[in-house]
C-alpha positions in Angstrom: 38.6 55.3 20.2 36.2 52.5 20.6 36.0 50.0 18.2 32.3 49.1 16.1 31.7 45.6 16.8 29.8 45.1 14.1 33.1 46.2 11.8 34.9 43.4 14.0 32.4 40.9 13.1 32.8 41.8 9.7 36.3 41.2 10.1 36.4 38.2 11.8 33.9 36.2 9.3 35.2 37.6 6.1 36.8 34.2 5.1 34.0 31.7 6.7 30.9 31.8 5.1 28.2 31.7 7.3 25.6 29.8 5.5 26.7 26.3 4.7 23.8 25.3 2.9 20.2 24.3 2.8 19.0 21.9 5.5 15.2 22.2 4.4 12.7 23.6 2.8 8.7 23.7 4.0 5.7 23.5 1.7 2.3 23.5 3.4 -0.1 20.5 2.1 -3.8 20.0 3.1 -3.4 16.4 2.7 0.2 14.8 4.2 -0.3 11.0 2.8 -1.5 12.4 -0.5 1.8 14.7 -1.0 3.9 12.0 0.5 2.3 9.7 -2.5 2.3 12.3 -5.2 6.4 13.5 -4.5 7.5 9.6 -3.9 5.3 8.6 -7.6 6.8 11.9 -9.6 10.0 12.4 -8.0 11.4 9.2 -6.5 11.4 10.5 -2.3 11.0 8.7 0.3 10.1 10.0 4.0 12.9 10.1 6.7 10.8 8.4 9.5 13.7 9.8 12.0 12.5 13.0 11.8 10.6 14.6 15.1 6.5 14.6 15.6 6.3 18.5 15.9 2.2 17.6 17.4 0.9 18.3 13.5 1.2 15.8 10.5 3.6 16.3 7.9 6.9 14.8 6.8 9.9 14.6 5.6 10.8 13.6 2.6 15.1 13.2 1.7 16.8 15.4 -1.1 20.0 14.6 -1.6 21.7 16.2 1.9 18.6 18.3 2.3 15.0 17.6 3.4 11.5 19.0 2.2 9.6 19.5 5.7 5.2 19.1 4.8 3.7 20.9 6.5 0.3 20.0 7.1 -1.8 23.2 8.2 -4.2 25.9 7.2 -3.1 27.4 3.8 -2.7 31.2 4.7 -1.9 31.9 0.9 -4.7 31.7 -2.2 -3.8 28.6 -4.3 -5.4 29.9 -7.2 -4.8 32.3 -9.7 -1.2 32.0 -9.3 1.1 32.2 -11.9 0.7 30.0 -14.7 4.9 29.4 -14.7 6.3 28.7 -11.4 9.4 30.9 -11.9 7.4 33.8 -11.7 6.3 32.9 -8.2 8.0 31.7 -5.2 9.4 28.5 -5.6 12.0 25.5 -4.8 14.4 24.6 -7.2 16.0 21.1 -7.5 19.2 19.5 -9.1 18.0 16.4 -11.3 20.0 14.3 -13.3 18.3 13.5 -16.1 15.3 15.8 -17.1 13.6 14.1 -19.6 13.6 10.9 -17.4 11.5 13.3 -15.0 9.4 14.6 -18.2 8.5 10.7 -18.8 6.9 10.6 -15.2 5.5 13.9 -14.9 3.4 13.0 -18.2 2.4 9.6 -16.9 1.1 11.2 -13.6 -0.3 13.8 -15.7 1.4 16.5 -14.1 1.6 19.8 -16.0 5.0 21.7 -16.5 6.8 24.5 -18.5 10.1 24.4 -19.9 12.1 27.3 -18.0 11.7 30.7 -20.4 15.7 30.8 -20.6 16.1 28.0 -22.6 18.2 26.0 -19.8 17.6 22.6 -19.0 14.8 23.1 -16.3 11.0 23.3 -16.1 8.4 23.9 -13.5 5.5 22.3 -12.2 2.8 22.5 -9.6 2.4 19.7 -6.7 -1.3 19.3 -5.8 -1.8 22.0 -3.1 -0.2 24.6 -5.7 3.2 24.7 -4.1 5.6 25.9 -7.7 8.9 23.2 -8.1 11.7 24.0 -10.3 13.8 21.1 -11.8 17.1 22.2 -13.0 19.1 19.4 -15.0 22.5 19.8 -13.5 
C-alpha cells in the first residue's frame, strides 16, 4: 500500500506551525511622500531606508517586527463609495498602546474614525488614498 504524501506532510508539520507571523503588509498610494508624511504625522512611522528599490516608488514604513510596504501604482480598486467603517471592508489591523493618545492625533490631523461596533478598544480610519486601518488597543 502506498502511502498519500500529503497525509505525511500533514503528519510531519502537525506540531510546527507554518506561518510564523506577518512580515508585511502592502497598501497601494498615488502619492509615496505624501503617505510617508501622513502615516509618520498620525501614527509615529518612520521609513526603513534598507529596504530594496523594486524600480517603482514606495516605502517602507517599520511596525513593530513588521513592515507596511507602499506601494506606489495604478489603483485597480474604486476608492470611493466604500464602506463608511473600515471593518466592513478589507483592512489592516494594528496593536496600539494607548488609543486615546492616537484619538488626540487623528483629531489634530483631522483624520476621521469610528469606534469599532463591538465596543472593544479599537476604531478605524481611512489613510488618504482610502486604504481602511484598524487600531486595536492591546
Amino acid at each position: 500500500m502506498q502511502n498519500d504524501p500529503l497525509s505525511e506532510l500533514k503528519k510531519k508539520s502537525q506540531n510546527i506551525p507554518l506561518v510564523t507571523g506577518i512580515h508585511h503588509c502592502s497598501l497601494i498610494v498615488a502619492d509615496t511622500s505624501r503617505s510617508v508624511e501622513f502615516y509618520a504625522r498620525t501614527l509615529g512611522l518612520v521609513v526603513d531606508e534598507s529596504r530594496p528599490d523594486l524600480g517603482y516608488p514606495g516605502a517602507w514604513l517599520q511596525v513593530a517586527g513588521s513592515q507596511i510596504h507602499l506601494l506606489e501604482l495604478p489603483n485597480p480598486d474604486p476608492t470611493e463609495n466604500r464602506p463608511e467603517h473600515g471593518g466592513r471592508d478589507r483592512h489592516i489591523a494594528l496593536q496600539v498602546a494607548d488609543l486615546d493618545a492616537v484619538i488626540q492625533r487623528l483629531e489634530l490631523a483631522d483624520v476621521r474614525y469610528t469606534k469599532s461596533k463591538s465596543g472593544r478598544a479599537a476604531l478605524f480610519f481611512r489613510d488618504l488614498d482610502g486604504n481602511a486601518i484598524e487600531l486595536v488597543e492591546s
